[in-house]
GURO-681825 format. One record per atom (N, C-alpha, C): residue in three letters; residue number from 1; x, y, z. Coordinates in Angstrom, 1 decimal, padded with zeros to 4 digits. Last residue first. Layout:
N
   res     n       xx       yy       zz
   ALA   NUM        X        Y        Z
...
This chain:
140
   res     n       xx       yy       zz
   UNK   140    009.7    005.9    014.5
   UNK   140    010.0    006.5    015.6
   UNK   140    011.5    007.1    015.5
   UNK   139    007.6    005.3    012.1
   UNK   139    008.6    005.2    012.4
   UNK   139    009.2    006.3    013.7
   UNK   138    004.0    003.8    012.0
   UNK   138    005.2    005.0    012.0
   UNK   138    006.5    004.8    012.2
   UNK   137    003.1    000.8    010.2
   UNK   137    003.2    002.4    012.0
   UNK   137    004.6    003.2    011.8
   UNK   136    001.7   -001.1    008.6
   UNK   136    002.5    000.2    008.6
   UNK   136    002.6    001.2    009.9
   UNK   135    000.9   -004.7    007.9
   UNK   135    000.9   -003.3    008.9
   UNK   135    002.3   -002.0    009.0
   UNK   134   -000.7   -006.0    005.2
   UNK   134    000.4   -005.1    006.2
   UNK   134   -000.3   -004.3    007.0
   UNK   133   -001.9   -009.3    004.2
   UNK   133   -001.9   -007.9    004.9
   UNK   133   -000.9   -007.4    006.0
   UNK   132   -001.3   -011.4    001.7
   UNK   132   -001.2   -010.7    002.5
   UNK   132   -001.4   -008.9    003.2
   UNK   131   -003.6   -013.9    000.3
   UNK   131   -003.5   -012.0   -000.1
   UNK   131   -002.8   -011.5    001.4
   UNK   130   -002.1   -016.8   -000.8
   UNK   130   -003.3   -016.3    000.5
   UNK   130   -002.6   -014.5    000.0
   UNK   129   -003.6   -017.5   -004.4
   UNK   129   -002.6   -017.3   -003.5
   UNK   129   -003.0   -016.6   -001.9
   UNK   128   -005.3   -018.4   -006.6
   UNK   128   -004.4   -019.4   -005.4
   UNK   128   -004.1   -018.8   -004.2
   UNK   127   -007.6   -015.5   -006.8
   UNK   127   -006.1   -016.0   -007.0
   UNK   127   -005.7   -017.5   -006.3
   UNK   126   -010.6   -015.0   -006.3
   UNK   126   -009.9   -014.9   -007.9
   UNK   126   -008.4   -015.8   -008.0
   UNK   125   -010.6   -014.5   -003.9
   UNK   125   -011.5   -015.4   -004.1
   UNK   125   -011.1   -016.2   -005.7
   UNK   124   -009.5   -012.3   -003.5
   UNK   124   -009.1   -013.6   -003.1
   UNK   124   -009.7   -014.8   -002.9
   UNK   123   -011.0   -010.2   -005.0
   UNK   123   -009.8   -010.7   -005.4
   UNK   123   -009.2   -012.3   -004.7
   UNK   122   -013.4   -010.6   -003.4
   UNK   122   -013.2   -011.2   -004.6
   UNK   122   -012.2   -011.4   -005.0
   UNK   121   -012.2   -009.2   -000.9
   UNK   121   -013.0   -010.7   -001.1
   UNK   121   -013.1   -011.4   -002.7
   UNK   120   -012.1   -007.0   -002.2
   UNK   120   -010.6   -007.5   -002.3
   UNK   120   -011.0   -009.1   -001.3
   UNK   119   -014.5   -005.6   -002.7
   UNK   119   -013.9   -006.5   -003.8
   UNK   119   -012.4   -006.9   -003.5
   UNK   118   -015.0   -004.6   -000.4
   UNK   118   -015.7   -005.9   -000.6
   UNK   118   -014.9   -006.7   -001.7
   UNK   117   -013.6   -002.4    001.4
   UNK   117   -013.9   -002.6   -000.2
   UNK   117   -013.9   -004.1   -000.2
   UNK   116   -014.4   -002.3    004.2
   UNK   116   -013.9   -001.3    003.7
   UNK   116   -014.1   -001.3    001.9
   UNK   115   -014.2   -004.8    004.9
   UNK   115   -015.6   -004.2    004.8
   UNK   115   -015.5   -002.5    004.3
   UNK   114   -011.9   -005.9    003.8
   UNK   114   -012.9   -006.4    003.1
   UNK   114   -014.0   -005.5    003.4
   UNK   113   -010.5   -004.5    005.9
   UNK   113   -009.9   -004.6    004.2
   UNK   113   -011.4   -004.3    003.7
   UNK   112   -011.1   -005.9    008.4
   UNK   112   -011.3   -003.6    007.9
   UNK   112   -011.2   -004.2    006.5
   UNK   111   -011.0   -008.4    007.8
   UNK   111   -012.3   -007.9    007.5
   UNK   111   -012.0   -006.4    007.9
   UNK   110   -008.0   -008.2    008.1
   UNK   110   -008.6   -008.6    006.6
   UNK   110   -009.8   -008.1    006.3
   UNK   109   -008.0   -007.9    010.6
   UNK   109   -007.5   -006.5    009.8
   UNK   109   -007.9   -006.8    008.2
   UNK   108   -008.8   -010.3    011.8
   UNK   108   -009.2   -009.5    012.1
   UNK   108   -009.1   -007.8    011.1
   UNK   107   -006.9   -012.4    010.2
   UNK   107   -008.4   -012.8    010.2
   UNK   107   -009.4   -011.0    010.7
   UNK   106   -004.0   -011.5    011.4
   UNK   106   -004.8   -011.3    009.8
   UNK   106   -006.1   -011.3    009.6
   UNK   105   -003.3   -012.7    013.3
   UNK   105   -003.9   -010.7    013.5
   UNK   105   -004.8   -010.9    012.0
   UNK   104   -002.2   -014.8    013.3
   UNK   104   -003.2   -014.5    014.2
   UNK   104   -004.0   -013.2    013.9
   UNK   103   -000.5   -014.5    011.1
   UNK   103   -001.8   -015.4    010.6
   UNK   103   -002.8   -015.4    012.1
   UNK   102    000.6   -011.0    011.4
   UNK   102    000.6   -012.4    011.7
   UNK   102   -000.7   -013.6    011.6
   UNK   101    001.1   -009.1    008.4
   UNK   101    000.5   -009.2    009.9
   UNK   101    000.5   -010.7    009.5
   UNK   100    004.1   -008.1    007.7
   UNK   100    003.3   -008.9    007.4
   UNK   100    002.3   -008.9    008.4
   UNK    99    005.3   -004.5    008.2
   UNK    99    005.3   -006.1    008.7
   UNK    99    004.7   -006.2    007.7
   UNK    98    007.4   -001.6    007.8
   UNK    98    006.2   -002.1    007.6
   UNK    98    006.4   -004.2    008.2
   UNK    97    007.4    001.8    009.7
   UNK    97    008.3    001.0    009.5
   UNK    97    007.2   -000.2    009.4
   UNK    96    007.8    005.0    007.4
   UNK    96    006.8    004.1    008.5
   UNK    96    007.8    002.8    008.7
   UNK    95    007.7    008.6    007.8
   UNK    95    008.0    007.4    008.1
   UNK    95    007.6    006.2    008.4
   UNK    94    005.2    010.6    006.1
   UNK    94    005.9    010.4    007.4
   UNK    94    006.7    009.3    006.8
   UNK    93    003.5    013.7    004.6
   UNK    93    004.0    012.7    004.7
   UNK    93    005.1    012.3    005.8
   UNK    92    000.6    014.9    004.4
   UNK    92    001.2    014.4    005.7
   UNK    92    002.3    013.4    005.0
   UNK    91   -001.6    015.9    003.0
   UNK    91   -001.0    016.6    002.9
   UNK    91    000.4    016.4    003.4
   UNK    90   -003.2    012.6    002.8
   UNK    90   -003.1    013.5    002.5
   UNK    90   -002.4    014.1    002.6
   UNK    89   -000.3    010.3    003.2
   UNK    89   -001.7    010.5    003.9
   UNK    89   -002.3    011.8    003.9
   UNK    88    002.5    009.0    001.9
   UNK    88    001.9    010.2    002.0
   UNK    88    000.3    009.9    002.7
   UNK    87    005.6    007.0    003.9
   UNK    87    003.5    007.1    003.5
   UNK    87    003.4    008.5    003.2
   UNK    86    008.0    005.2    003.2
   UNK    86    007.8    006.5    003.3
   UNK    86    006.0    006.4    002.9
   UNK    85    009.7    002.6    004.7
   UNK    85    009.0    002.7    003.7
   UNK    85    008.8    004.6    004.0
   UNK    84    011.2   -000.7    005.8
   UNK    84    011.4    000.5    005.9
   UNK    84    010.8    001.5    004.9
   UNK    83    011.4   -003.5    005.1
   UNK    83    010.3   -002.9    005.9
   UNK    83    010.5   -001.4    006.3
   UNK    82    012.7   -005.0    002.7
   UNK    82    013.1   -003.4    003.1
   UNK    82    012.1   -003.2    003.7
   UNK    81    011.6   -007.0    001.2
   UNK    81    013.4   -007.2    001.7
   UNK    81    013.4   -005.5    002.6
   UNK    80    009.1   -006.8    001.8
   UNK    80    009.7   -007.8    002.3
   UNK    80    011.3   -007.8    002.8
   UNK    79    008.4   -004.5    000.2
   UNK    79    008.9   -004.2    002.1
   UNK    79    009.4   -005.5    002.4
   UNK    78    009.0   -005.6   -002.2
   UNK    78    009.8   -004.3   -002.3
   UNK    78    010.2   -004.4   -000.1
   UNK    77    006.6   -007.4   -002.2
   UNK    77    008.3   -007.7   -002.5
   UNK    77    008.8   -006.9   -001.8
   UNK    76    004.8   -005.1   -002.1
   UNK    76    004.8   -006.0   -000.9
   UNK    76    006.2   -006.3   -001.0
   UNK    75    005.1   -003.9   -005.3
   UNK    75    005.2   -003.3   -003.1
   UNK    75    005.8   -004.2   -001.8
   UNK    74    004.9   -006.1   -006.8
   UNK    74    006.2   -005.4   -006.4
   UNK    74    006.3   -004.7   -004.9
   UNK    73    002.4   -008.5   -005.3
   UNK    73    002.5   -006.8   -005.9
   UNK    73    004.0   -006.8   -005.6
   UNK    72    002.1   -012.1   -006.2
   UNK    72    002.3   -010.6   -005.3
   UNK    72    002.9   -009.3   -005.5
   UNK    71    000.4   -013.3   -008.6
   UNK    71    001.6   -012.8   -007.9
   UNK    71    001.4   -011.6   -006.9
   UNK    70   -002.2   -013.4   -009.3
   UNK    70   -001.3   -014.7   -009.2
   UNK    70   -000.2   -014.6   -008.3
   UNK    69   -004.2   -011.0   -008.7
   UNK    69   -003.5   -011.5   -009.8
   UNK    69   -002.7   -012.6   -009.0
   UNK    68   -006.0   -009.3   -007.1
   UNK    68   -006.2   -010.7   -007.6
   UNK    68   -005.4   -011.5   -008.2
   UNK    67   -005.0   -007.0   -007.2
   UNK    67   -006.1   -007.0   -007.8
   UNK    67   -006.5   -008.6   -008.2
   UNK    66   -003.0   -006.6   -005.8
   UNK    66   -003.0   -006.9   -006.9
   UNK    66   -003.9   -007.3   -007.7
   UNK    65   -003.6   -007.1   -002.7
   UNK    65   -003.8   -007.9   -003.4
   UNK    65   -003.3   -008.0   -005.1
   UNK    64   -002.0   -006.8    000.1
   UNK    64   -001.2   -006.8   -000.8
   UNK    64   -001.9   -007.7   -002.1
   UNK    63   -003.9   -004.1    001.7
   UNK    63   -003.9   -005.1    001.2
   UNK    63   -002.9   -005.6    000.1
   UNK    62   -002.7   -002.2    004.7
   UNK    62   -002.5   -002.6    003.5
   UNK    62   -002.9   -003.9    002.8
   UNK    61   -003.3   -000.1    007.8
   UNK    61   -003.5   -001.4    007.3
   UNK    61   -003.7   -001.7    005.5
   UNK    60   -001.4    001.8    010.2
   UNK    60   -002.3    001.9    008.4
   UNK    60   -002.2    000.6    008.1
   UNK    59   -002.7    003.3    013.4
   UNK    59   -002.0    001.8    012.2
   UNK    59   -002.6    001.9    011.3
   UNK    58   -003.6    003.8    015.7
   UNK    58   -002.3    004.3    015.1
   UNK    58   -002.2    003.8    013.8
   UNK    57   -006.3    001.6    015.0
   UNK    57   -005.9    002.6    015.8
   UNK    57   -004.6    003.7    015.3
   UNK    56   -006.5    001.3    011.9
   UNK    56   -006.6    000.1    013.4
   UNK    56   -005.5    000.7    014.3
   UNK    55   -007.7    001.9    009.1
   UNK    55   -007.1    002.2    010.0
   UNK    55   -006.9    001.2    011.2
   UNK    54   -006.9    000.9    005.8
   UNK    54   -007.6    000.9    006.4
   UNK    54   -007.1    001.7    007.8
   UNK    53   -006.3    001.9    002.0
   UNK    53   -005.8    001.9    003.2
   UNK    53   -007.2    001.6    004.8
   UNK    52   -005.4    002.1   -001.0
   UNK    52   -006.1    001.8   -000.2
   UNK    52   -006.1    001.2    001.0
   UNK    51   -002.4    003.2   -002.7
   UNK    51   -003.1    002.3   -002.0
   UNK    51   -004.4    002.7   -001.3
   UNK    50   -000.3    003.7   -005.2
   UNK    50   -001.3    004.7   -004.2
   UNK    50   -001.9    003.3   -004.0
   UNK    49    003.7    003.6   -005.2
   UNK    49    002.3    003.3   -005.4
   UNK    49    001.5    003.7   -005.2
   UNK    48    007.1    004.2   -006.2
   UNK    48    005.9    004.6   -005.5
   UNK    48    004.4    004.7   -006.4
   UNK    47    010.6    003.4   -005.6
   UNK    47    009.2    003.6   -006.0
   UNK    47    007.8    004.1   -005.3
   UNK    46    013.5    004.3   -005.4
   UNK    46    012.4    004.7   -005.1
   UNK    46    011.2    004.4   -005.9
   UNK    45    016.2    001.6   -006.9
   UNK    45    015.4    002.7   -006.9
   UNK    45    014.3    003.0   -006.1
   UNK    44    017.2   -000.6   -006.6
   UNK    44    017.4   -000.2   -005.5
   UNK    44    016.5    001.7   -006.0
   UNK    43    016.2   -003.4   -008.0
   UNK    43    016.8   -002.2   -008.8
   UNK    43    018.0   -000.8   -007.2
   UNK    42    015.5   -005.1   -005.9
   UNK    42    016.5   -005.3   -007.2
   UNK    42    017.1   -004.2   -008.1
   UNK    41    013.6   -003.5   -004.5
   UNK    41    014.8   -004.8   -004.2
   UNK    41    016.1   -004.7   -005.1
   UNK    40    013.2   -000.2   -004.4
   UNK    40    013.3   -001.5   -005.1
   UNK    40    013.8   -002.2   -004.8
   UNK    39    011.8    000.9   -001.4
   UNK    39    012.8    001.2   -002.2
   UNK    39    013.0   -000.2   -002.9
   UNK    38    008.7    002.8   -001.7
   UNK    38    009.3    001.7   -001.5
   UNK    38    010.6    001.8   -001.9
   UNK    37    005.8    004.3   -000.8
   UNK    37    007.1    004.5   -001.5
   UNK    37    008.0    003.8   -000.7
   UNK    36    002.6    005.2   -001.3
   UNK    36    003.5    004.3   -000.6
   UNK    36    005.0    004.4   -001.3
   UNK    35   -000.1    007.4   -000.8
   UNK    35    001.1    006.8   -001.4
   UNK    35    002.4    006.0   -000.5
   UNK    34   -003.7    006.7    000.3
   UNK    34   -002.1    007.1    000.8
   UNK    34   -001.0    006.8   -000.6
   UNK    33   -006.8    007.0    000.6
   UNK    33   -005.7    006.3   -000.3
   UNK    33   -004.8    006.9    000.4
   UNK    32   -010.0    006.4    001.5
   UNK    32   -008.5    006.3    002.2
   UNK    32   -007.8    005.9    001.2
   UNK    31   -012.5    008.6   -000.3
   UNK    31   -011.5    007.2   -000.2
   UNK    31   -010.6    007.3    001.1
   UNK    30   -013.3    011.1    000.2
   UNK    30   -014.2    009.8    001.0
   UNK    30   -013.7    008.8    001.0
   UNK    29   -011.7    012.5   -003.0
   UNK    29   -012.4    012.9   -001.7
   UNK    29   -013.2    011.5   -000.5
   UNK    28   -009.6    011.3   -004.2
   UNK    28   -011.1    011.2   -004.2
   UNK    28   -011.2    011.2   -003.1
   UNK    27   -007.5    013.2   -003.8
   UNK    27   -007.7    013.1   -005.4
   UNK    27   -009.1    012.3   -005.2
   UNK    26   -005.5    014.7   -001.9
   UNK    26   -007.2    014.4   -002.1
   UNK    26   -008.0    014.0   -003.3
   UNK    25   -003.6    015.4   -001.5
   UNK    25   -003.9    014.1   -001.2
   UNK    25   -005.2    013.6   -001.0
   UNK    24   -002.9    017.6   -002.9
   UNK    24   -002.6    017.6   -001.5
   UNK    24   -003.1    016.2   -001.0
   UNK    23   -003.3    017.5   -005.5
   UNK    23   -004.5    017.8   -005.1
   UNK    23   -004.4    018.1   -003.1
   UNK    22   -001.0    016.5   -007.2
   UNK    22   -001.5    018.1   -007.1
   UNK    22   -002.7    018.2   -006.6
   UNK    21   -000.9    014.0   -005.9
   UNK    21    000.4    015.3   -005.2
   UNK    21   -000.7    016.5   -006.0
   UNK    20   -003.5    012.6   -007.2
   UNK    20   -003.2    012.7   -005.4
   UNK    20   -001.8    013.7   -005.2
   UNK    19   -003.2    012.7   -009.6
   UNK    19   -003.7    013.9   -009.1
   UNK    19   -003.8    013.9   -007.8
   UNK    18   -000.2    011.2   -009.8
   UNK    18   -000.4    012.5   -010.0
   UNK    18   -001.6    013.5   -009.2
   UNK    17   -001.7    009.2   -008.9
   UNK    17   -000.6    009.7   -008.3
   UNK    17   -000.5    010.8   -008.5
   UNK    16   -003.3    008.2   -010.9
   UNK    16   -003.8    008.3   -009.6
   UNK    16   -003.0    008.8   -008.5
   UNK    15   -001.8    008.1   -012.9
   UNK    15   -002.5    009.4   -013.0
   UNK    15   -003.2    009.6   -011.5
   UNK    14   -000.4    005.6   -012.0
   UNK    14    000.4    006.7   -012.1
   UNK    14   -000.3    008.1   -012.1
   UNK    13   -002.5    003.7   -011.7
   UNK    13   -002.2    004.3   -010.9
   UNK    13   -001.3    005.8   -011.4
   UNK    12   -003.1    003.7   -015.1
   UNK    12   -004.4    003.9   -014.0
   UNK    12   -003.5    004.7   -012.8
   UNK    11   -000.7    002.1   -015.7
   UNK    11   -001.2    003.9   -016.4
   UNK    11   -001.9    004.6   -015.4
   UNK    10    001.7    001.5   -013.8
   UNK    10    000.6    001.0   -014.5
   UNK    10   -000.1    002.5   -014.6
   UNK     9    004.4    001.6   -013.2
   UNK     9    004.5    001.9   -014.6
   UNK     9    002.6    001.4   -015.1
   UNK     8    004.4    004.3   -010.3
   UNK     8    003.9    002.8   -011.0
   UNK     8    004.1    002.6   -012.1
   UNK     7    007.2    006.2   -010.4
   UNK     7    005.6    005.9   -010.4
   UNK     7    005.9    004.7   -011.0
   UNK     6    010.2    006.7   -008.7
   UNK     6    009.8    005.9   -009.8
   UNK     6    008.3    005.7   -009.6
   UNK     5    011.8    009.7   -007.3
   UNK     5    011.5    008.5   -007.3
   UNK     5    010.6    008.5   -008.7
   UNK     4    015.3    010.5   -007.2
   UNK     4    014.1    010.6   -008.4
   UNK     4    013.1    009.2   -007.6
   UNK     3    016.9    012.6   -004.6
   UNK     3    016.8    011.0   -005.3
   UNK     3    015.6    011.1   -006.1
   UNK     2    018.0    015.5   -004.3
   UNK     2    017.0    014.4   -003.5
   UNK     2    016.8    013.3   -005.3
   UNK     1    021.1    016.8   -003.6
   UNK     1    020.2    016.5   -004.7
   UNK     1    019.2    015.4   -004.2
């Protein structure tokens, strides 16, 4: 029996989940979104988010902004205790194994973020808190 996983409980994403599996992972066409599926710290359930994603060679690059908010996204939590994660990328889904990128690497994969969607400059312009960025590569 394969394990139930758990959509976002935020409305927006959940429908943005939906039409990313019935569309094959095309739900807006020109975007980079991916689904990310985490296993809960606390609960130990399957979750799963859609993100915006950048590239850096092999590498899916993640903003852990939350839209600015104060706190850091469940996701991010979720790889902290479990850097072990599942990506859909349109039709493709794989293994990944996830980091923090390093306060050396960050300065560089921040600006894919930012030039990629300007408003996650704003988000961190909005919170206290520093907006970490992931790195996702594959699992071998």
């Amino acid at each position: 029996m394969e394990e139930e996983i758990v959509d976002s409980p935020d409305q927006w994403v959940a429908q943005h989940i939906r039409r990313f599996v019935e569309t094959g992972g095309q739900a807006r066409p020109g975007m980079n979104d991916l689904l990310l599926t985490t296993r809960g710290r606390r609960t130990g359930k399957l979750r799963r988010t859609a993100l915006l994603y950048a590239r850096d060679g092999d590498r899916y690059i993640l903003a852990a902004s939350d839209s600015g908010a104060d706190r850091h996204p469940a996701w991010y939590l979720n790889l902290v205790a479990e850097p072990g994660a599942v990506v859909q990328v349109g039709a493709e889904t794989f293994a990944v194994v996830t980091r923090t990128a390093t306060a050396e690497e960050k300065p560089r994969l921040w600006r894919l973020m930012v030039d990629m969607m300007p408003a996650y400059q704003e988000y961190q312009e909005t919170t206290g808190r520093d907006i970490p960025v992931v790195i996702a590569e594959r699992a071998v």
